[in-house]
N, C-alpha and C positions, 0 to 999 in steps of 0.2 A: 504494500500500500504506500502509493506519493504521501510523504509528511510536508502540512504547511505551517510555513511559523511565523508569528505574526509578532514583529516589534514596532515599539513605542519608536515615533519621531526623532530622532537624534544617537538611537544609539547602535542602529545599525553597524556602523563603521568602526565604533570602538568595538563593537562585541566581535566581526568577522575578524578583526587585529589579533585582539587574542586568543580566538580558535583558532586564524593560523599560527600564531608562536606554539600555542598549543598541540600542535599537528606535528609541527617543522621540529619542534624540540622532543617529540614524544619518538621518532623515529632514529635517534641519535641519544649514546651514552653521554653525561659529561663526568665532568670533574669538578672538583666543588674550585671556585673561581674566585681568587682572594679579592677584598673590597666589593662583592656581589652584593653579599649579607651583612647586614646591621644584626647590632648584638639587639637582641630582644628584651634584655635586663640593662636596665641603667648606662644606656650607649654613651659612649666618652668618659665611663668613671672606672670605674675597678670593682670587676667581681669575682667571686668565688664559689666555685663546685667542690660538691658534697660527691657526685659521680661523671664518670667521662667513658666516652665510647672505650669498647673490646673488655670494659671491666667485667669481672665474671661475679655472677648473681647466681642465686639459687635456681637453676632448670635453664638459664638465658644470658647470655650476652647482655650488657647495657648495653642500648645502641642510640646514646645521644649522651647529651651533657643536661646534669642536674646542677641550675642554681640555685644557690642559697637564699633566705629572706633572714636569716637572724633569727628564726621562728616565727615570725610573724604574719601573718595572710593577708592580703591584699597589695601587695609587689606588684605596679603599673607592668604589662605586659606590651613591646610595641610587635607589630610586625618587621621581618627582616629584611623583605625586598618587596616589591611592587607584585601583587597579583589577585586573585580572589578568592573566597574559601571555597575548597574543594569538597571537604569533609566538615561535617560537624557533630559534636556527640555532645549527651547527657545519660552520666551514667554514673552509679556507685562503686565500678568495679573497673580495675585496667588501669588506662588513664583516668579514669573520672571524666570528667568534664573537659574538654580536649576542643583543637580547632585545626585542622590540617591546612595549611596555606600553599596555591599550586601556584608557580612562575612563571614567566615568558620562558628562561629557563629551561624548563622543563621540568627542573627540580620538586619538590616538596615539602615542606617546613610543619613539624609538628610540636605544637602547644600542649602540654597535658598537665592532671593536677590543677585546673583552671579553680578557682572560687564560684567567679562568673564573669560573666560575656560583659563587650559592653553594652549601653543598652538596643541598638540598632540590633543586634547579632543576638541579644535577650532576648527581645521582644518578639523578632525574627522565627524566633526555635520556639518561642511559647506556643507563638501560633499556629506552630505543625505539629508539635503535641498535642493540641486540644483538637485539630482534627485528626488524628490518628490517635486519640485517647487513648497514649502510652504513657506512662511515667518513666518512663527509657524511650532514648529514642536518638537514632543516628540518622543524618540525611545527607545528602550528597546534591547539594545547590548545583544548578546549572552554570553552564560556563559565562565568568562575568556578570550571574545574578547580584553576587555578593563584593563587590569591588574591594580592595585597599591598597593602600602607599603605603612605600618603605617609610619606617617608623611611627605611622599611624596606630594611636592604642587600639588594642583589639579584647584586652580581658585586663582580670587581675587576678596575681597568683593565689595559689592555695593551696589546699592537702585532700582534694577529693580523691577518689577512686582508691586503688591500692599503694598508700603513700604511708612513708613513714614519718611523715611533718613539711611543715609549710618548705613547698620548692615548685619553680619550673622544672618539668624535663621536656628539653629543648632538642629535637632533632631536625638531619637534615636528609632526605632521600632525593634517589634521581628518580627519573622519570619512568623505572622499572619497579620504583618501592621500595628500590632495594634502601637500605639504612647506611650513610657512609660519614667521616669523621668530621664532628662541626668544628672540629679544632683548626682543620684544614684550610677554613676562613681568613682566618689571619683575624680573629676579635684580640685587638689590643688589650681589651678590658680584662683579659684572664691573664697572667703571667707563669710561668714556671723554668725554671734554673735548676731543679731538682733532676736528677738521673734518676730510673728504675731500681729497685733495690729486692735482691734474691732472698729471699726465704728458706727456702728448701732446695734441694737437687736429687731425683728418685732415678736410680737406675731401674731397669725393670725388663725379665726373661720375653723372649716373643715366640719363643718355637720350645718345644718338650727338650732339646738338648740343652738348649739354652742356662747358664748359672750365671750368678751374681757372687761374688764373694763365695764361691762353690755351691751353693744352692739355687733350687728353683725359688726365688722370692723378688719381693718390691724391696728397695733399699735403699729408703729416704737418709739423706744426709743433710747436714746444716753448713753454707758455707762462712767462710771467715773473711773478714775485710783484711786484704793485705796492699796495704797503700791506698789507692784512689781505686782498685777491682775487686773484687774476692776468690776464694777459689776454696776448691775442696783437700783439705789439707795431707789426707791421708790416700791411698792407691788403689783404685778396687778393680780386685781379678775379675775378667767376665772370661767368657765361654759362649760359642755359639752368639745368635745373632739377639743384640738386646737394642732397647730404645731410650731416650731421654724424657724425664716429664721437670717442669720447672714449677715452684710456686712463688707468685713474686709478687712485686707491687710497684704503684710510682705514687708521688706526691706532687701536689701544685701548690706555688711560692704564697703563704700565707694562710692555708688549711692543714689539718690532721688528718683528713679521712686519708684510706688508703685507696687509691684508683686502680686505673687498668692502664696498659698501653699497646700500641698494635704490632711493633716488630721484634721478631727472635731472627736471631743473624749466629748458624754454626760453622763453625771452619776445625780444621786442623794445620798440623804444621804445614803443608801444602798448600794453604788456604780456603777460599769459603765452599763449604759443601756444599749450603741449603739457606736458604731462608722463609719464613715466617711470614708472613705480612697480611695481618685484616683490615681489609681498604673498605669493606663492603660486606653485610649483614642482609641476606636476602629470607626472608620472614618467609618462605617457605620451608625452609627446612631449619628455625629456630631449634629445633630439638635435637638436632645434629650436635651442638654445644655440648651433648651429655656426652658423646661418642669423642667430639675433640680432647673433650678433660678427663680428668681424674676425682669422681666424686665433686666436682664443681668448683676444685682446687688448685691441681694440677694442670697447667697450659704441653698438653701430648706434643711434643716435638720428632715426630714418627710419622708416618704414612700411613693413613687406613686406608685400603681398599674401598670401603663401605657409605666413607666420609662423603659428604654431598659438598662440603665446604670447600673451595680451590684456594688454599690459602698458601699453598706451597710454592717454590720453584726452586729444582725443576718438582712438578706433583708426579710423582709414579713411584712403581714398586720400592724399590730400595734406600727412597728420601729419608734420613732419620736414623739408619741401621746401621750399627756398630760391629763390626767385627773383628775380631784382632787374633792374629796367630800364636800360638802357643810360646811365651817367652820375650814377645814385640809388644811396644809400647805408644800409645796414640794419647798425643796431647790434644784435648779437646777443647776448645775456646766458644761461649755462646756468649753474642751481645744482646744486650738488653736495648732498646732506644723510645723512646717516651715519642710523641706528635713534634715535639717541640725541638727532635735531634741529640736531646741529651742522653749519653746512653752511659752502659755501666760494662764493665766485663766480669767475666765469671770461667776460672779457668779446673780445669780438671784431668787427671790420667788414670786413660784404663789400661791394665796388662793384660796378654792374654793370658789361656793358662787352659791345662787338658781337662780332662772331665776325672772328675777324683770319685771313687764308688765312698769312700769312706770319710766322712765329715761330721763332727763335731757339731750337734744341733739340737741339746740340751736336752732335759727331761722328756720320757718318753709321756703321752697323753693320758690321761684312765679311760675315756672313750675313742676312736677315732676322729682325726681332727682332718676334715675334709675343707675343702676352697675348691674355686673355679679361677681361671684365668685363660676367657675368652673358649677355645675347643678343651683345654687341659685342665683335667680332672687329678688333686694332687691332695693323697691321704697319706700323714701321720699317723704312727703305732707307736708304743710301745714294744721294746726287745720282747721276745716269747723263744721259749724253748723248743718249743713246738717246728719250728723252723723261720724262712723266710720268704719260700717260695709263696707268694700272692697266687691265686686262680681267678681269671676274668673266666665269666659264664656269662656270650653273646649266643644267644642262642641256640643252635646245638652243639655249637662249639666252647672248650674252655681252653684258655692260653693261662701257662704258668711265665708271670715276669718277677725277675730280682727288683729290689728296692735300686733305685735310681741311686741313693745314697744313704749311709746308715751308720751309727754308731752305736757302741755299749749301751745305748738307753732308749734309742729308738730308729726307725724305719721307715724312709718316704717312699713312697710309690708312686710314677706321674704315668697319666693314661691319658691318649688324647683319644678323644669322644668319636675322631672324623671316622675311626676304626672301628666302631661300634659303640653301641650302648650294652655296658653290662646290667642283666637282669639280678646277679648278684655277684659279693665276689666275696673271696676263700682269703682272709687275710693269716688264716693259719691258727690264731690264739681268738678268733671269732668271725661269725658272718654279716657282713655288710650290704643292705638291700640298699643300693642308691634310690633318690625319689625324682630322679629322669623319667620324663611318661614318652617324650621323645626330640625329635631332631626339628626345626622350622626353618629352613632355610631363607634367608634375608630375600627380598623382592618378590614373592612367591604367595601366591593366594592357598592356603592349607586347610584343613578339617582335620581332626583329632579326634579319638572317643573311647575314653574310659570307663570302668565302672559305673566313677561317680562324676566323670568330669567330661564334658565335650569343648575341645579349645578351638575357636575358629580364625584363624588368621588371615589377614590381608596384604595385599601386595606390599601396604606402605604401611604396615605396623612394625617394623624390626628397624633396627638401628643396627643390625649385623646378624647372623645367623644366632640361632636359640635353641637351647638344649636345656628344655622347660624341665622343672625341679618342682613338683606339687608334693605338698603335704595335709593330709586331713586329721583333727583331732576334733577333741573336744565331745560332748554327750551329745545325743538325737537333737534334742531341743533347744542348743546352744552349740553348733556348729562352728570348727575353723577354718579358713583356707588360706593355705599359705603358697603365693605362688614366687620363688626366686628370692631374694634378698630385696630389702629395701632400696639399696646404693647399689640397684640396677632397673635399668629403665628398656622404653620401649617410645617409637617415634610417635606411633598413631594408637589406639586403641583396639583391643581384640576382644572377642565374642565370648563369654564363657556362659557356660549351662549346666548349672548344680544343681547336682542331685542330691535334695536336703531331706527326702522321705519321712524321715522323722519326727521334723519341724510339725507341730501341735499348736503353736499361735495362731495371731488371727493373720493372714494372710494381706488381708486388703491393707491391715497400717505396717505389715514388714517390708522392711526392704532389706539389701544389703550395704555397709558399711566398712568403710578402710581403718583397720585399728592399728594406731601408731604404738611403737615401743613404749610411750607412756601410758597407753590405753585407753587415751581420745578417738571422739568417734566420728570419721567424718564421711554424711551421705555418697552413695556412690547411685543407688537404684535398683531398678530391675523389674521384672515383670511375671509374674508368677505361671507354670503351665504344667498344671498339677501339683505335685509332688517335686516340680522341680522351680530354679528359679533361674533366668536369662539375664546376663549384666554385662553393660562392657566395663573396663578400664584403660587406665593408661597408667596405669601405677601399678608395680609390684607389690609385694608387702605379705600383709594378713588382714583377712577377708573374715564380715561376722554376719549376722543377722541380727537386728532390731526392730522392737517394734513399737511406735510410734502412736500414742493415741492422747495425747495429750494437745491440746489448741494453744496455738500461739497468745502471749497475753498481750493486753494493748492498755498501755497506761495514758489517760491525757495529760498534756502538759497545759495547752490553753486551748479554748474549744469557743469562737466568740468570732461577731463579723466581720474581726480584719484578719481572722486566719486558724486556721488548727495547724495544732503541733502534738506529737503524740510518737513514745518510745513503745516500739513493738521488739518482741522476743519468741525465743522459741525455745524448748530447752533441748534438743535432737536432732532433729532432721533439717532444720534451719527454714530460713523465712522463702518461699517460691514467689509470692507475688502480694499485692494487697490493691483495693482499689477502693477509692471515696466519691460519696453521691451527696450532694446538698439541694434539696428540693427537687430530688430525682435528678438532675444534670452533674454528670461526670467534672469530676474537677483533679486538676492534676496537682498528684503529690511527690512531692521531690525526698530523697531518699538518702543519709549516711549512716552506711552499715556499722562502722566505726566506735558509731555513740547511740547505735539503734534507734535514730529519730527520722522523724518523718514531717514532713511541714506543708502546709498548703502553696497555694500560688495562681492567682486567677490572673485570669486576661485584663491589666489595665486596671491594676490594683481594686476588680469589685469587689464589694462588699457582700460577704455571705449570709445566707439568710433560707430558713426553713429548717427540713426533717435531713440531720445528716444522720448517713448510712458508711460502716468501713468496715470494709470484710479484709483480713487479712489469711493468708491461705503459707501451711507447711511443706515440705516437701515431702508428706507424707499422705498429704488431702485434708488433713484437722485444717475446721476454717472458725473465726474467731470472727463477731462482730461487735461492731460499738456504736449505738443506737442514741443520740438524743435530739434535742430542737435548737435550733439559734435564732431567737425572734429579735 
């Protein structure tokens, strides 16, 4: 169907101007363009971040700069360069209250943690909430609906959504989304003179031959400041092919916090092997972060296969891996460098060294002391008289292997999984039933089905192949499921279907629930089909049942015709939605989770009046109302 579109007088020409910048820019990468962008906080003065691109957060990358307010909320917000809003949100969760600004450029500038809008951009968003009577609500303005000039205010800071106190967080993307460094700009207003500074340095095994200091293990060290570098002061043997993890930090000229920075630079005595470099954060594969790091710690200076991230060069197989021949010694050199060029050295030597059966590795276990490390399956014993030959039982077959390495007090075994999964194995002084259900290989759509467990996997749930570990405890009517370790993840989520038979509650208010090591309980869902129950996740962990019958409670705070306010709770399953009626007409109520309040907001500050109605609804279906008049 022909679309016709009809503009007002006069602004034909500007609006075709920039749909073509819009067009012209959108077909072409750039690079962020120093003197493009105005700082958005206090242009021409001096400011400082709390966080800065490539820092590593819990599950993500920070992929922008957090400024500070002092604590305070309401920080003038300007815009950075000429454009219009592209995106707009209101919301309690994420950013919060957000404003995305799109360029001639082609670029994209995001606002989050907003307080509020100003009021052109308030009053704007009001009036598409009340016709789309959401209490959330994100829109996507036509091109050039929304105009603004560089430096023009456009909000004022705050601590909405998921914020840990009053800040902007200020990003900068190109015209593909992707998230790339605001530092890049050239904002005079931030300074730093500070180098990056090492924490830690983790050697760590990549293949079953593979040793550290003669063992299969991870072997975090602390490095030492020696002069203006550091290095690691003592020599450690490796074996077979291992990799580097760093944990580190930078600081900027006049804060404490600890930041991130985007480049690792390694060389040896020959000079530079490899480099490091995060230029660019493409929010499609955000969850790849778990696969770069080390428990959200460690920055992996190694090559995955599996990695979506190109952050290497050269990127392929053998970027990152250390090898060294038995007796030869490799002086290894990794620079640190901050946006700003400052950088740090960190120097270190490996020797080689043969594979030794007999090593020193302390007391032996009282039970077997089992780990994963990627395909490799690696059990501790204690000595036994009994012998030392291990029996793997893969199916009709059983393989007798010696312990990889052993001492007076105890016995490692390493098994790599690619060889089979044992259905049990024969440690000699007892038997060991792994709780492998089986193999999932990484890009690959799967189906599973056990006893009590059906696992269904998707193309784009793995972050690397999976060699799924369940466990079931617990009585009929108070079920566990424990699938993998906590400090292991998954990209996208996968299908499970428990068989809970048992379960005697009331169906309609259970659900299932992720219980943390302190034994908090946080909704997850599901759907009941019989005897069993359907859920997805994206988190490992331990899996319960609860049930839910209790109604969210609703305290008023002020309930009169310039507005209601009113703290809702829940004690379980947590708050799903709520909605308010004053003389039957929908009114919208604005939302922080934070402090459990909830506040009105009418079009053009009227005045309320009549029968309010306000249902607030759990995630478990309990719905809770609060019923009175405001004449």
């Amino acid at each position: 169907m022909k679309k016709c579109w009809i503009l007002k007088s006069g602004k034909l020409s500007s609006l075709l101007f920039l749909f073509g910048l819009f067009l012209f820019s959108d077909i072409s990468a750039q690079e962020i363009q120093k003197g493009y962008f105005r700082s958005p906080v206090k242009p021409g003065g001096r400011n400082y971040l709390s966080g800065n691109f490539s820092e590593l957060r819990p599950n993500h990358f920070h992929t922008g700069l957090d400024y500070k307010f002092g604590g305070v909320e309401g920080e003038p917000i300007y815009a950075a360069a000429d454009g219009w809003v592209h995106r707009i949100k209101i919301s309690s969760f994420g950013y919060g209250n957000v404003i995305y600004l799109k360029h001639p450029s082609g670029n994209i500038t995001l606002y989050g943690h907003l307080r509020n809008f100003v009021p052109k951009l308030h009053d704007w968003m009001v009036q598409k909430m009340y016709e789309a009577e959401q209490n959330e609500l994100e829109v996507f303005p036509a091109v050039g609906e929304l105009p603004v000039k560089k430096g023009e205010l456009i909000a004022y800071g705050g601590n909405t959504g998921s914020s840990g106190g009053p800040h902007l967080h200020f990003e900068i993307r190109d015209s593909l989304d992707r998230a790339m460094d605001p530092l890049k700009a050239g904002f005079t207003e931030i300074l730093d003179n500070i180098p990056p500074t090492p924490q830690k340095i983790a050697i760590v095994p990549l293949e079953i031959d593979s040793r550290v200091n003669g063992k299969f293990q991870r072997l975090e060290l602390t490095p030492v400041l020696s002069g203006s570098s550091y290095r690691i002061p003592e020599t450690i043997r490796v074996t077979g092919k291992v990799g580097l993890e760093i944990q580190s930090y930078d600081k900027l000229d006049g804060a404490e916090n600890q930041n991130g920075f985007p480049k690792f630079e390694v060389s040896d005595d020959n000079g530079l092997l490899y480099t490091l470099l995060i230029n660019q954060v493409d929010f499609n594969y955000t969850r790849h972060f778990l696969l770069h790091t080390h428990q959200n710690r460690f920055t992996r200076l190694y090559h995955q296969p599996d990695l979506k991230f190109d952050f290497f060069t050269p990127n392929s197989t053998g970027t990152g891996t250390f090898q060294v021949e038995a007796g030869q010694k490799k002086n290894v050199q990794i620079r640190l460098s901050d946006a700003y060029s400052n950088s740090r050295l960190v120097n270190l030597t490996l020797t080689g060294a043969d594979l030794d059966s007999t090593i020193a590795d302390g007391a032996g276990p009282v039970s077997p002391q089992v780990s994963f490390f990627k395909s490799i399956m690696k059990i501790k014993v204690k000595q036994s008289d009994k012998g030392g030959l291990a029996k793997y039982f893969i199916g009709n077959q059983a393989y007798e292997i010696l312990p990889a390495y052993q001492d007076a007090q105890s016995r490692t075994y390493l098994w790599d999984l690619r060889f089979g999964i044992p259905s049990k194995i024969d440690l000699c002084s007892e038997i060991y039933i792994p709780e492998i259900i089986g193999h999932f290989p990484v890009g690959k759509e799967q189906l599973l089905a056990t006893e009590k467990l059906t696992v269904k996997v998707e193309e784009n749930s793995l972050l690397e192949d999976l060699y799924l570990r369940v466990a079931h405890s617990g009585p009929a009517n108070s079920p566990v499921l424990r699938l993998q370790e906590i400090t292991e993840y998954l990209w996208n989520p996968i299908e499970l279907l428990w068989d809970v038979n048992g379960y005697a509650g009331d169906k309609t208010k259970t659900h299932v629930y992720q219980r943390s090591p302190n034994g908090a309980r946080s909704f997850v869902g599901g759907n009941w089909e019989g005897g069993q129950i359907r859920f997805k996740t994206r988190n490992f962990g331990s899996f319960v049942l609860a049930e839910d019958n209790v109604k969210p409670t609703i305290t008023p705070i002020r309930v009169n015709a310039q507005g209601m306010r009113f703290t809702i709770k829940d004690n379980l399953s947590g708050i799903r939605s709520f909605e308010a009626w004053v003389d039957g007409k929908w009114v919208l109520m604005r939302y922080e989770h934070k402090q459990a309040v909830i506040w009105s907001e009418t079009k053009a500050k009227q005045p309320l009046k009549g029968t309010v109605l306000l249902k607030v609804t759990d995630m478990a279906g309990n719905v809770a109302e609060y019923r009175t008049t405001i004449s």
